[in-house]
C-alpha positions as CSV (number, residue, x, y, z in Angstrom):
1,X,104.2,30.9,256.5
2,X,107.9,30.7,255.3
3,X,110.4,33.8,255.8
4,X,114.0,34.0,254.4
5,X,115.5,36.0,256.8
6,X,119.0,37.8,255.3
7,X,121.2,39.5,258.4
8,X,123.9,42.0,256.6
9,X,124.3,44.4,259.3
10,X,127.8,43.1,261.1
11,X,131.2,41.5,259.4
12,X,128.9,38.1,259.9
13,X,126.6,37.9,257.3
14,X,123.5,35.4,258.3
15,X,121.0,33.5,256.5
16,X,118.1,31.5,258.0
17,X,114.8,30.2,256.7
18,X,111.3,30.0,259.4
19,X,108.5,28.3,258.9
20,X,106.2,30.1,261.1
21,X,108.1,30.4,264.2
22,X,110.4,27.6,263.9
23,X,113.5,28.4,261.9
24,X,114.6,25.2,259.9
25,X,117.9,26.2,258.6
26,X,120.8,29.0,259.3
27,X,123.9,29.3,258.4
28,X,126.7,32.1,259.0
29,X,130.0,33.3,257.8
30,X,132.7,36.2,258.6
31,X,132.8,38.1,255.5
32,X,135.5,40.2,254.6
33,X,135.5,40.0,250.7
34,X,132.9,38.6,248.7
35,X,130.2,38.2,251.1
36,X,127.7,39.0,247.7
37,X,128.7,34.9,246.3
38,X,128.8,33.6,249.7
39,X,125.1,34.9,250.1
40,X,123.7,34.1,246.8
41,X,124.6,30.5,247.4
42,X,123.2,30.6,251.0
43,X,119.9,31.9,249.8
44,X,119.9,29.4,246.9
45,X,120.2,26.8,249.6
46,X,117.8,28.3,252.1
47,X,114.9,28.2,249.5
48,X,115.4,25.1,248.4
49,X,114.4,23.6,251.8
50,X,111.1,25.1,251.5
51,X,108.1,24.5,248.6
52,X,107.3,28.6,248.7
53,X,108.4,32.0,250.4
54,X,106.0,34.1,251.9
55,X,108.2,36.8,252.8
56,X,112.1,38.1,253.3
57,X,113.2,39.9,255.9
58,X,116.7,41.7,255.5
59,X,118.7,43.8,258.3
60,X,120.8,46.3,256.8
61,X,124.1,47.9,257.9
62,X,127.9,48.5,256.6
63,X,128.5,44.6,257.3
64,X,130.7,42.9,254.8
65,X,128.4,45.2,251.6
């Protein structure tokens, strides 16, 4: 199964993909303005490392939104 998993809960906004319990791909920023463009294009590059999503799991918090 593959998971997009979106952190959003701290200044460092995280993106990683799993497939099943191995995660594949992360990446992370410190986010002050515009964390919303820097994530789209994270997510846009996390899915396109896999042929299907299965789920999304997203932590939520003040963070950078």
């Amino acid at each position: 199964m593959n998971f997009l998993l979106i952190d959003t809960a701290t200044p460092v906004t995280g993106v990683a993909v799993f497939q099943g319990e191995n995660c594949i791909w992360w990446d992370s920023n410190r986010q002050v303005y515009e964390a919303d463009a820097w994530l789209g294009k994270k997510v846009q590059e996390g899915l396109s490392r896999i042929g299907h999503l299965d789920g999304v799991g997203v932590s939520i918090g003040p963070g950078a939104f």
